[in-house]
DRENKOL-572963 format. One record per residue: residue in one letter; x, y, z of N, C-alpha, C in turn. Coordinates in steps of 0.05 Angstrom, whole numbers, plus 32768, in hexadecimal, padded with zeros to 4 digits. Layout:
REM residues N
AXYZXYZXYZ...
END
This chain:
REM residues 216
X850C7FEB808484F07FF0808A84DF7FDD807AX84CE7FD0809084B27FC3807784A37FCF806BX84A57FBF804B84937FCA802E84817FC18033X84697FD3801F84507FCC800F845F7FC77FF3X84697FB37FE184717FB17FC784587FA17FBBX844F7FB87FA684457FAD7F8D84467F997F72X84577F867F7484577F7B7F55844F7F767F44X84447F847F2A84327F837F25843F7F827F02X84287F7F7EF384267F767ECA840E7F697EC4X84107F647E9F83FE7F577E9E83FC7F357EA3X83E57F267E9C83ED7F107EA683FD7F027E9CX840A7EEB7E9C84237ED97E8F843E7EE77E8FX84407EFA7E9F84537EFF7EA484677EF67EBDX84647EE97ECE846E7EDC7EDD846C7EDD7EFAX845B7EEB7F02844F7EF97F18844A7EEB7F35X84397ECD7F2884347EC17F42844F7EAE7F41X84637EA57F3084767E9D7F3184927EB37F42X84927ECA7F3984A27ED07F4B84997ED97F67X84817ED07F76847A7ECE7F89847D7EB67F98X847A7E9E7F85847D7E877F95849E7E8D7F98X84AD7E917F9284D27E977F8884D67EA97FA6X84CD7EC07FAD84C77ECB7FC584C17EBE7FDFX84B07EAC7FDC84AD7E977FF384C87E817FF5X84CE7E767FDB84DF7E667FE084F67E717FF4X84FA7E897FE2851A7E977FF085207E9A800CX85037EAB801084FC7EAA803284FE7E968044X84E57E87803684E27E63804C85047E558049X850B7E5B803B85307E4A803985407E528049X85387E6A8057854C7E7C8073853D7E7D8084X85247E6D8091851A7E64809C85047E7880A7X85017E8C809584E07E97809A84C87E908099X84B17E9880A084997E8A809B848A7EA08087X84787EA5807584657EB0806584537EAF8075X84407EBE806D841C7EBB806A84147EC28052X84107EB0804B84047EAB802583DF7EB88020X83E37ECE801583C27ECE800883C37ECC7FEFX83A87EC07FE783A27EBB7FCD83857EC47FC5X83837EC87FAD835F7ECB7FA7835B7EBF7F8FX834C7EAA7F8883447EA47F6B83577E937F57X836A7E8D7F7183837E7A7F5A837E7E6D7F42X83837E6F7F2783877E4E7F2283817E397F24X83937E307F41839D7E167F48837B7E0D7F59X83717E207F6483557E177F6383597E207F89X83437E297FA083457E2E7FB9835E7E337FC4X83637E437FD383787E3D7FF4839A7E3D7FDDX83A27E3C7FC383B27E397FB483BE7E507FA8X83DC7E5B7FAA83EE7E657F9884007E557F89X83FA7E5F7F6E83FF7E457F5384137E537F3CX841E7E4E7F3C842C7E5A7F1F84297E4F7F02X84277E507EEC84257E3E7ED1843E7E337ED0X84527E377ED984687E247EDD84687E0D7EE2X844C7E047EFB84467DF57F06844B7DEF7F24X84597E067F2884637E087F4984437E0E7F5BX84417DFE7F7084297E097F7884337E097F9CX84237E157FAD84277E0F7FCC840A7E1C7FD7X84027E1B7FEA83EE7E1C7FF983E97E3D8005X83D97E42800F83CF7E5E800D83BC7E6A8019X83B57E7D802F839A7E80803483847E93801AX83707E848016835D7E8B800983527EAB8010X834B7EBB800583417ED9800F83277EDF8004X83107ED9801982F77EE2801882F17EFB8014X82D97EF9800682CF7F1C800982CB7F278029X82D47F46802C82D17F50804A82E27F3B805BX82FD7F298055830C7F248061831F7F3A806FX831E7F3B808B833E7F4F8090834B7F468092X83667F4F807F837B7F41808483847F43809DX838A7F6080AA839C7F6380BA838E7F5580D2X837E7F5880D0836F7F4B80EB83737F2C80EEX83727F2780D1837C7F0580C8839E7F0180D6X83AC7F1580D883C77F1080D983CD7F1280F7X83BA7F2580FF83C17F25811E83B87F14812FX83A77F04812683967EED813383A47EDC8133X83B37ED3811583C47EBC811883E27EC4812DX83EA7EDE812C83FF7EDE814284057EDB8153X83DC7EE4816283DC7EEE817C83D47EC98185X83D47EBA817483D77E99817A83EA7E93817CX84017E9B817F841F7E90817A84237E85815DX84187E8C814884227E89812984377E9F8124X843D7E91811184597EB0810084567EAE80ECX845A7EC780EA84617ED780C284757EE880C3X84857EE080BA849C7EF080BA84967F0B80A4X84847EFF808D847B7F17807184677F098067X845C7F14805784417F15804B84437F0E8032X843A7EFF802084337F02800184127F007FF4X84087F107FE783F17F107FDF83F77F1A7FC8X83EC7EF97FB683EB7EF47F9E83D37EF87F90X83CA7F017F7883B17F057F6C839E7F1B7F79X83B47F347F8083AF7F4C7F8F83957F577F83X83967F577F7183827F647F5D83657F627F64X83607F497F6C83497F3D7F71833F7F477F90X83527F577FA5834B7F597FB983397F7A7FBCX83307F797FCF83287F8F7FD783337FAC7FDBX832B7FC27FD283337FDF7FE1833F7FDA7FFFX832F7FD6800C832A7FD4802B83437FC08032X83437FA58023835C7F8A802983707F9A8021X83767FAB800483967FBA800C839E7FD0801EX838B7FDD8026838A7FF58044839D7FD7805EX83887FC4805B83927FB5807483AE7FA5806BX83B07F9E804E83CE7F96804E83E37FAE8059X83DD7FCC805083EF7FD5805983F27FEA8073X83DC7FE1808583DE7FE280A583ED7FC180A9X83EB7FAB809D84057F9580A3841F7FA280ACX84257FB3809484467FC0809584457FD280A8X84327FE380AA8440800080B584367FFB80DCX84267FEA80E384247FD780FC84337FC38107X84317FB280EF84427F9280F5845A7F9580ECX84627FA880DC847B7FA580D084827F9080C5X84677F8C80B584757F7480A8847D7F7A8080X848B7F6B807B84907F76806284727F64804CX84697F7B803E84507F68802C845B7F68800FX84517F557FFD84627F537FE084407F4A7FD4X843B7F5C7FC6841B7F5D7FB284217F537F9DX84187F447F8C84167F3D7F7683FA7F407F66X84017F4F7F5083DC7F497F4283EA7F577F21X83CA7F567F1483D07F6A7F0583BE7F7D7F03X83C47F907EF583BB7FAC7EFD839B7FAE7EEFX839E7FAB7ECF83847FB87EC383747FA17EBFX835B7F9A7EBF834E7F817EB683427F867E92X83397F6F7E8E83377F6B7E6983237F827E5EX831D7FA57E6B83187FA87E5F83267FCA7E64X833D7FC27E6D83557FD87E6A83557FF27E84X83397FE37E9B83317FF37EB183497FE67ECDX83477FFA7ED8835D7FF67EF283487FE27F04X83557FC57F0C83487FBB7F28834A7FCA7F3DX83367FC77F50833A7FDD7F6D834D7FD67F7CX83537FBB7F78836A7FB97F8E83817FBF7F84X838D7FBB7F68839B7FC57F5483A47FE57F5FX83887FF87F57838E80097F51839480197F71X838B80117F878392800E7FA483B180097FACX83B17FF07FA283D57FE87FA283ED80007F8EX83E3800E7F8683EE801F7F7183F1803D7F82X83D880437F9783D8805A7FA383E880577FBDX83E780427FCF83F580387FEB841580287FDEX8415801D7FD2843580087FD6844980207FDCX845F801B7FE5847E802A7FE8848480217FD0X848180067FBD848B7FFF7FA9847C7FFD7F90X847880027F7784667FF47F67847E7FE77F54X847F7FC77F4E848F7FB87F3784857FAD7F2DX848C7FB67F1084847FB57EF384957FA07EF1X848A7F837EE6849A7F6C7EEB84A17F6D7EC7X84C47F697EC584D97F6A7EB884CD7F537E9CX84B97F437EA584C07F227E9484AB7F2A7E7FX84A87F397E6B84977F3E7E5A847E7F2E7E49X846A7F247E5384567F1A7E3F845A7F237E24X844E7F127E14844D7F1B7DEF84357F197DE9X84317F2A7DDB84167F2C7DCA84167F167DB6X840D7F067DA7840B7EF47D9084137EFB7D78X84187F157D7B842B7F2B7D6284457F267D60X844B7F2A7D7F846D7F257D83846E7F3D7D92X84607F527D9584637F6F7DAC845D7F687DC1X846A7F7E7DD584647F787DF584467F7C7DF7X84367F657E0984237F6A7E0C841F7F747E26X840F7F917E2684007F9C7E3A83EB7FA17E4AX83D97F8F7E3583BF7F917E3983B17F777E49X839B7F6E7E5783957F517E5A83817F527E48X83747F407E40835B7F3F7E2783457F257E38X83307F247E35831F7F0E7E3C83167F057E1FX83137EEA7E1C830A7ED67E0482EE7EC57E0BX82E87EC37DF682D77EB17DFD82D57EA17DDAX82E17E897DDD82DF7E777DC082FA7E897DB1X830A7E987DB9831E7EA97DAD83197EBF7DA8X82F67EC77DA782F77EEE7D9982F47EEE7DBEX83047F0B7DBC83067F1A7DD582E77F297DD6X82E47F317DEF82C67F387DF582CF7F557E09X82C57F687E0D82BE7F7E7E1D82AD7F837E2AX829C7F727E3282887F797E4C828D7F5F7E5BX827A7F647E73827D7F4D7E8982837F517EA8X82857F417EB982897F497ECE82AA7F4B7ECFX82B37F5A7EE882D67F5E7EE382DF7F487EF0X82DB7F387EF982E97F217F0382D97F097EFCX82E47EF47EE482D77EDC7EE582F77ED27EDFX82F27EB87EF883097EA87EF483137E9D7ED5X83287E9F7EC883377E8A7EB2834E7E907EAFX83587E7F7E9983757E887EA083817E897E7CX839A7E8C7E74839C7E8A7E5A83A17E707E53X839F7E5D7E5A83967E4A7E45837E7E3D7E58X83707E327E42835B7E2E7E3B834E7E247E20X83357E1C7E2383267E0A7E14831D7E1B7E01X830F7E137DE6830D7E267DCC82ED7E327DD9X82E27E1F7DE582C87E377DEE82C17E3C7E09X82DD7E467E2282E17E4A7E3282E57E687E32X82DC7E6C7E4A82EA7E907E5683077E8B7E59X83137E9B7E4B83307E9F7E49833C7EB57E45X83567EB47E4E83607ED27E4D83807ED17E3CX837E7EE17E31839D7EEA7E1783A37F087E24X83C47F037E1D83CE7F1C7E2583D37F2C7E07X83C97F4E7E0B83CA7F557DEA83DA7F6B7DF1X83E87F747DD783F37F8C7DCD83E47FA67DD6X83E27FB67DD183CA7FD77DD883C07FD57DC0X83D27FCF7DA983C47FD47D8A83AD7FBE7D82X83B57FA27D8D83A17F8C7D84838D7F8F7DA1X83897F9E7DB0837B7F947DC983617FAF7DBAX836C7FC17DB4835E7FD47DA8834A7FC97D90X83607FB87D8083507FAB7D6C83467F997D75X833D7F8A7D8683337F767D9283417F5E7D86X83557F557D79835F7F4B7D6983747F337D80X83667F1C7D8183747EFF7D8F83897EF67D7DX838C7EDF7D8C83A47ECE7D7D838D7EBE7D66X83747EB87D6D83687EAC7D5883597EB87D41X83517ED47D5383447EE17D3683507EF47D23X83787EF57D3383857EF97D1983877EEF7D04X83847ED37D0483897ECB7CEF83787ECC7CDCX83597EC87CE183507ED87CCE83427EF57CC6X83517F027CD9835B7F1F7CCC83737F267CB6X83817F0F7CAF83977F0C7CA183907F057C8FX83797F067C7F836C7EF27C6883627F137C5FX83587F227C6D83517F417C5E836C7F537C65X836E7F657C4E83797F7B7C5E83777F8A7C71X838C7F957C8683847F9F7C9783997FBF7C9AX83877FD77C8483927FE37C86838380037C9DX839080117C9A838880307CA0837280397CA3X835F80437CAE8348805B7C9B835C806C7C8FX834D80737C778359808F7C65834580957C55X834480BE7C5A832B80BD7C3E833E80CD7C2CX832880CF7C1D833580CC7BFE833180F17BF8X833F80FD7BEC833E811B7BDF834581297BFA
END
């Protein structure tokens, strides 16, 4: 039977890479995809991995339908054998309802990629959408690190290296980046709490950093 599968973590975990890995396998036995993307990286119309693997993609507007997108291209004589929509996160309530009338209509199998919470530990809608509809939700295996050396769970937004908590929930960057660029680090729960980066550990390491405790 065709899935709704979720793949989902924080970022740098390997996500849009084992999506491009999904296309390859498919297109090698001679299927075709329909690629969505939102907000790549690699910059428009692009699914990109930091590996550097990149391939081409349709772009996803606001109030895009997918499904309506999918049946238009069929009812032209195009094919999709399955679906991949990468940078799920970024899509609409409404765009995952229609990814998963794809499956339970077209039968086609769909493979989501995103990640779930944005930098300030709140569920994206499409996230938290893909969480209520998939047959599958996968917690991808390849663990990000916090700058500690713990699994990191959290995403963090930077700006110059101190992490920040307000803002809009989607501004494009990526984790690397420039010293006074929007950027994003993946953190621990303990340092995301402390607001505590890879740069303003270090001088947190110059004071102690112990407990509250009162005294008597």
């Amino acid at each position: 039977m065709p899935e709704l599968v979720f793949f989902c973590g924080t970022m740098d975990c390997g996500k849009s890479t084992l999506a491009l890995q999904i296309e390859h396998n498919r297109s090698a036995r001679g299927l075709q995809g329909m690629i969505f993307s939102r907000d790549d990286r690699a910059g428009e119309g692009k699914l990109s991995s930091r590996l550097g693997l990149v391939t081409d993609a349709v772009e996803v507007g606001d109030g895009q339908d997918l499904y309506g997108y999918l049946v238009d291209h069929l009812s032209q004589g195009g094919r999709a054998d399955y679906v991949i929509a990468d940078e799920a996160q970024f899509l609409a309530p409404e765009q995952i309802d229609q990814l998963a009338r794809v499956v339970d209509d077209l039968s086609l199998d769909v493979y989501a990629f995103g990640i779930t919470t944005d930098f300030r530990s709140k569920l994206f809608p499409g996230s938290q959408r893909l969480v209520e509809l998939a047959d599958r939700v996968e917690v991808l295996q390849v663990e990000a690190l916090c700058w500690c050396g713990a699994r990191a769970t959290h995403n963090a937004r930077t700006v110059g290296g101190v992490m920040v908590v307000e803002g809009a929930q989607v501004v494009v960057g990526d984790v690397t980046h420039s010293a006074d660029e929007v950027g994003y680090e993946v953190l621990c729960r303990r340092h995301h709490r402390r607001r505590m980066t890879a740069a303003t550990s270090h001088a947190a390491a110059l004071s102690p950093d112990v407990l509250p405790v009162t005294s008597g």
